[in-house]
C-alpha positions in Angstrom: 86.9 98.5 111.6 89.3 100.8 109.2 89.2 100.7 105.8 92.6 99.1 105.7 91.3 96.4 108.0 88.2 96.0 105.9 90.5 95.6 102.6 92.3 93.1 104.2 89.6 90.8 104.8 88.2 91.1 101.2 91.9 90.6 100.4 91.8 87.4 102.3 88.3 86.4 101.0 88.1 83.6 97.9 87.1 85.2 94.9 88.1 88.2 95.8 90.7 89.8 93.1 91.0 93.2 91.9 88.8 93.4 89.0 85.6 92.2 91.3 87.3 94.3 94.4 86.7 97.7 91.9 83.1 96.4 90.9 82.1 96.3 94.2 83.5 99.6 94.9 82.2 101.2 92.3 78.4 100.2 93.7 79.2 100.3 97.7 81.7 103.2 97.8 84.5 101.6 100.7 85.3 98.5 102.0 83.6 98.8 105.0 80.6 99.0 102.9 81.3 95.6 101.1 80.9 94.0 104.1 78.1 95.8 105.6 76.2 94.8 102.3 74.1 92.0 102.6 73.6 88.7 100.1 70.7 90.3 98.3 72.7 93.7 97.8 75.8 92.1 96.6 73.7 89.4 94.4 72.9 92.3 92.6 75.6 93.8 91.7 76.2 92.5 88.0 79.1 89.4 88.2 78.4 88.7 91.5 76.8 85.7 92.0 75.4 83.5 95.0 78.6 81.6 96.1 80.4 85.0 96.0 77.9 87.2 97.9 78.0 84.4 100.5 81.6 84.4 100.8 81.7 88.3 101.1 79.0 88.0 104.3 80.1 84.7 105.9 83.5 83.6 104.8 84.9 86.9 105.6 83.6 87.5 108.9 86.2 84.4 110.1 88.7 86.1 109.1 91.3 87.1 112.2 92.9 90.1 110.5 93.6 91.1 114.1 96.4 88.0 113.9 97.3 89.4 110.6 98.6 92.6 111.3 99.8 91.8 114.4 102.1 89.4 112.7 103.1 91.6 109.9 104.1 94.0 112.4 106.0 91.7 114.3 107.9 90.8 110.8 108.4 94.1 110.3 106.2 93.7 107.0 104.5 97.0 105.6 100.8 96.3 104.1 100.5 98.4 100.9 96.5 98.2 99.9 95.9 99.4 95.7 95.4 102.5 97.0 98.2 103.8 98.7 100.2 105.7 97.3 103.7 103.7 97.9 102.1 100.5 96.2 104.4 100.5 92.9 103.0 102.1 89.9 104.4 100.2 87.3 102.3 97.5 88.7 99.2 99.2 89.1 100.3 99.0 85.2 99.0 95.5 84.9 95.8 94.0 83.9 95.6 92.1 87.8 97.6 93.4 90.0 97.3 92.3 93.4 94.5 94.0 95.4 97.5 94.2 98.6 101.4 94.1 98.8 103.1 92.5 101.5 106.6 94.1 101.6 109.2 93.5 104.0 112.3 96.2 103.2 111.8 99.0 100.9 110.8 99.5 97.6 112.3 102.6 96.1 110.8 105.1 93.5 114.1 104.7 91.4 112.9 100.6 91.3 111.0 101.2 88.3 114.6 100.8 86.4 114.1 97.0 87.0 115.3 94.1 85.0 114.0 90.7 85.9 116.5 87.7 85.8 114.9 84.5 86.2 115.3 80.6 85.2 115.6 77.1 86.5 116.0 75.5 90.1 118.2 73.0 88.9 120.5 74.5 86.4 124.4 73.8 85.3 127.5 76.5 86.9 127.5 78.2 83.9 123.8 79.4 84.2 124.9 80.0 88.1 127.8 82.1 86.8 125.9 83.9 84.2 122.8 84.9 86.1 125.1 86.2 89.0 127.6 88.2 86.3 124.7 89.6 84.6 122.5 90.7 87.9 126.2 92.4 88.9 126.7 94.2 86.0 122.9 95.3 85.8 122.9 96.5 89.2 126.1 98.5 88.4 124.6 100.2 86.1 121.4 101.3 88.3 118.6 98.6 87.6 116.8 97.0 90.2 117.4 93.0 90.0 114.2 91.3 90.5 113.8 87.8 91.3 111.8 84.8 92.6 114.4 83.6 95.9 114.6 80.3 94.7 116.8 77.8 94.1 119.6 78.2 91.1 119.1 80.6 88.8 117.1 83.1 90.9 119.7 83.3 94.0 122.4 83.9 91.9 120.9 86.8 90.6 120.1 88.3 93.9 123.6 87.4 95.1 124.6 89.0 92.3 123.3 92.4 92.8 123.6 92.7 96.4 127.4 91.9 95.4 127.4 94.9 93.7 126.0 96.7 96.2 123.0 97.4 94.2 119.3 97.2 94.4 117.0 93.9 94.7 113.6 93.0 95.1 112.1 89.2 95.9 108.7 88.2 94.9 107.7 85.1 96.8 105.3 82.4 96.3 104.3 82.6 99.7 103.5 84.5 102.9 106.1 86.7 104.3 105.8 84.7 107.4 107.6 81.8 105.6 110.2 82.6 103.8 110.8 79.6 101.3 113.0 77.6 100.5 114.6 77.8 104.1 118.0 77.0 102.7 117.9 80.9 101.9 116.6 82.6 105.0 120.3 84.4 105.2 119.8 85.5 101.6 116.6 86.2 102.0 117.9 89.0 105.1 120.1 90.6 102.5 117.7 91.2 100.1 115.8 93.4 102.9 119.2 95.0 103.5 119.3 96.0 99.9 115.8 96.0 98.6 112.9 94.1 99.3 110.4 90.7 99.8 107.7 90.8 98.3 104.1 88.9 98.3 100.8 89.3 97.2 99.7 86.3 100.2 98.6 86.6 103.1 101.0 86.1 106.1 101.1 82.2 106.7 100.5 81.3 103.3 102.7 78.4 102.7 104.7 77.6 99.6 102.3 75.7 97.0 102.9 75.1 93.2 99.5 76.9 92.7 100.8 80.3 93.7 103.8 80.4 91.8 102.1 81.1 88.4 100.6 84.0 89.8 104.0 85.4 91.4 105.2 85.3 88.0 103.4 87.9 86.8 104.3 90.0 89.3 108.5 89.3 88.7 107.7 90.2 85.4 105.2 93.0 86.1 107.7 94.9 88.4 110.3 94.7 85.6 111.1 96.7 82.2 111.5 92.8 80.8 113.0 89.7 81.7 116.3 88.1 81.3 115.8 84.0 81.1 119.4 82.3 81.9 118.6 78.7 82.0 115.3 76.9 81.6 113.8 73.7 80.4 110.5 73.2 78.3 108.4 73.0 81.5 110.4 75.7 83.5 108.2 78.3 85.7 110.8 81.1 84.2 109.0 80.0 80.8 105.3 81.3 82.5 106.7 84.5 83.6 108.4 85.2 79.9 104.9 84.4 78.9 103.3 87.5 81.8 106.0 90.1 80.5 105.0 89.4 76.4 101.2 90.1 77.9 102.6 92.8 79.8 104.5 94.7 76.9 107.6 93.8 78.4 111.1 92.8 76.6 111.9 89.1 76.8 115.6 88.6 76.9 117.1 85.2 76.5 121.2 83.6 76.8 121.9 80.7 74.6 123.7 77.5 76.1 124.9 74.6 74.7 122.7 72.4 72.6 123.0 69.5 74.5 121.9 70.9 77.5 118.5 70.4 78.7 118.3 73.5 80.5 119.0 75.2 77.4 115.9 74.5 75.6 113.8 76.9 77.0 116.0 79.7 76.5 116.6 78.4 72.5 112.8 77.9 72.0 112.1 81.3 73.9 114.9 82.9 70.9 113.2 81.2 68.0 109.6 82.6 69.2 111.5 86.0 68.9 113.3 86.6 72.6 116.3 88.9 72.0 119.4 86.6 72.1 121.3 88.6 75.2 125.5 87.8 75.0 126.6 91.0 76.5 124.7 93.4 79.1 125.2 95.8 76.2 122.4 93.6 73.9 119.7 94.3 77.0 120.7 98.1 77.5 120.5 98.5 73.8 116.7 97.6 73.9 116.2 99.7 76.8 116.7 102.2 74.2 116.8 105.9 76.6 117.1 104.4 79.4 120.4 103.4 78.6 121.7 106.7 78.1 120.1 107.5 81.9 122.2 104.5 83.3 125.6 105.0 84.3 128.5 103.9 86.7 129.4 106.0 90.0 127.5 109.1 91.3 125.9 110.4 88.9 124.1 107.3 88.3 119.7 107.7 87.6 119.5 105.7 90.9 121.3 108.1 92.9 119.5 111.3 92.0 116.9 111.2 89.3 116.7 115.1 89.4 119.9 115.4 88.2 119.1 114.2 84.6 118.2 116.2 81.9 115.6 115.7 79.1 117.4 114.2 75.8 115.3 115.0 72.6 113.4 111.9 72.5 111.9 112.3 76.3 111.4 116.2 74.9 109.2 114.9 71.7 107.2 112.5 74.0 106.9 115.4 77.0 105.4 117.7 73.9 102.5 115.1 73.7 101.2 115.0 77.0 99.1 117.9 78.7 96.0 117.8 81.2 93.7 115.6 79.0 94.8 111.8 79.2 96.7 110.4 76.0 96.8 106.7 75.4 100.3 104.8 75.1 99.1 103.6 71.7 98.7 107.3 70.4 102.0 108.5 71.1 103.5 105.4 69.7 101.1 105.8 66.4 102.7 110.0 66.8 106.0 109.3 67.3 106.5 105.9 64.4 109.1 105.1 67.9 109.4 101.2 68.9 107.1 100.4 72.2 110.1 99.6 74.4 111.5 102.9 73.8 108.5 104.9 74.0 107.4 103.0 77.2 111.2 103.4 78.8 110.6 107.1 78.2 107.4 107.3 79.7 109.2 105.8 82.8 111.8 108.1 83.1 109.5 111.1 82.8 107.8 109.4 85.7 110.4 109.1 87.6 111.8 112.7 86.7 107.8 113.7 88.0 107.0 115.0 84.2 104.4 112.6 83.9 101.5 110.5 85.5 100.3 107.3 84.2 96.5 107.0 85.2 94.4 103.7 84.5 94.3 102.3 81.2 97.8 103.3 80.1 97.0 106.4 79.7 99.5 109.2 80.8 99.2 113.2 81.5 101.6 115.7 82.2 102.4 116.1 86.0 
């Protein structure tokens, strides 16, 4: 068994997230060696208790992870384990992130410039028109549109970025097996074309209200924020506004009409202190220096990151950082700069391979 193969069927074990994947790493030293271990090993390894340890030894062992890369290869689906190094930084980032990515298309280094646009299956034409305008424009400017794939307010925001001819990424509540709803299988082979699906399931998970929670975190973890067009009270688009404000992410709202239900989420997300977005302008002001890194035509940051020269603010912050780690919380207490702007600039130093973010948000010079 490889170690890949061995991940997998932890992956695809109950109870088996991240946190408890690196705790039992941490005492066995691989994969493999998880499941070598027996009940009385992994019983004593502290937070693991009976129903776990048998699940590691028994539950697992059923597990045909032959039939699961077979069909991921067959899908043309790429498994990215935690540690690989093409699993997305900015969501190793996050306090869960998924132990394995499913992605189907390609995730691009540059796709750390992401804005997420989000809001409600059933929504009015002006929420259609506005999430599409807005994922255009975005994408015009160089950020990655993600998005959910589903009904309303989420297609129009992929439709509007692949319009542009820009970049777009697709987290889905399911497998990548079964691409939901069906309704958007032909969007759903655009997005590919110009970005990516994406799933933290395993292959033939099917869609189920349970998982979608989850996803959210990850639209919002793969973003710089999230734009909310339409949403009612007890809109999903609410939950992953929720993720990004956990995540240190900007919440971005647009106002509708009062008397429009699918405006109430948006207007309560503004009075809890969402920036009220009326022009693309309002969200690439908040991106603070990222802005000035995002233009039109060829010399845009998703065309060549090398070609973009350090401004004085990504110079104070690249001052700060040496060999030993420095927390994100330091530099912000250093520099008296906003945390949007400080974490934007972190990003692009990233990206322009000045920087390395290890665990804990802690970053050193590359």
């Amino acid at each position: 068994m490889t170690e890949l193969e061995a991940l997998l069927r932890l992956n695809m074990t109950r109870g088996i997230g991240i946190r408890t994947y690196k705790t039992l790493l941490e005492r066995f030293g691989s994969s493999e060696a998880i499941l070598d271990a027996s009940r009385t090993e992994l019983e004593a390894v502290p937070g693991i208790g009976p129903k776990l340890a048998k699940a590691v030894v028994e539950e697992s062992r059923t597990i045909d992870i032959g039939a699961e890369i077979e069909l991921a290869g067959q899908k043309g689906v790429q498994i990215l384990p935690y540690t690989s190094e093409h699993y997305p930084k900015h969501l190793k980032a996050i306090y869960d992130p998924p132990l394995v990515l499913y992605v189907k298309g390609s995730i691009l280094e540059t796709d750390i410039l992401a804005l997420a646009i989000v809001g409600a299956r059933r929504c009015t034409y002006y929420g259609l028109s506005q999430a599409e305008r807005f994922a255009r424009l975005l994408a015009q400017k160089g950020l990655c549109i993600i998005s959910g794939m589903a009904r309303g307010i989420d297609a129009a925001a992929h439709r509007g970025a692949i319009g542009s001819k820009g970049r777009t990424i697709a987290v889905l509540g399911c497998g990548l097996g079964v691409i939901y709803p069906r309704e958007n299988i032909e969007l759903a082979e655009q997005i590919v074309q110009h970005g990516a699906l994406v799933s933290e399931f395993s292959m033939k998970t099917p869609p189920d209200f349970r998982n979608f929670p989850p996803r959210n975190r990850l639209i919002s973890g793969l973003s710089l924020g999230v734009l909310v067009v339409e949403s009612s009270l007890k809109s999903g688009s609410l939950i992953t506004a929720q993720w990004a404000l956990e995540q240190g992410k900007e919440v971005f709202a647009i106002p509708g009409a009062i008397d429009n239900i699918y405006s109430r989420g948006t207007h309560k997300l503004i009075k809890e202190g969402a920036k009220l977005v009326e022009d693309v302008s309002d969200i690439l002001q908040e991106l603070g220096p990222l802005a000035e890194t995002l233009s039109d035509g060829e010399t845009s940051l998703a065309n060549d990151p090398r070609n973009l020269a350090l401004n004085s603010q990504e110079k104070k912050i690249f001052s700060l950082l040496s060999s030993s780690p420095k927390d994100i919380d330091e530099i912000i207490h250093i520099t008296q700069l906003p945390t949007s702007v400080v974490t934007s600039t972190l990003l692009i130093l990233e990206i322009k391979k000045l920087a390395k973010q290890l665990s804990g948000k802690r970053f050193v010079r590359a």
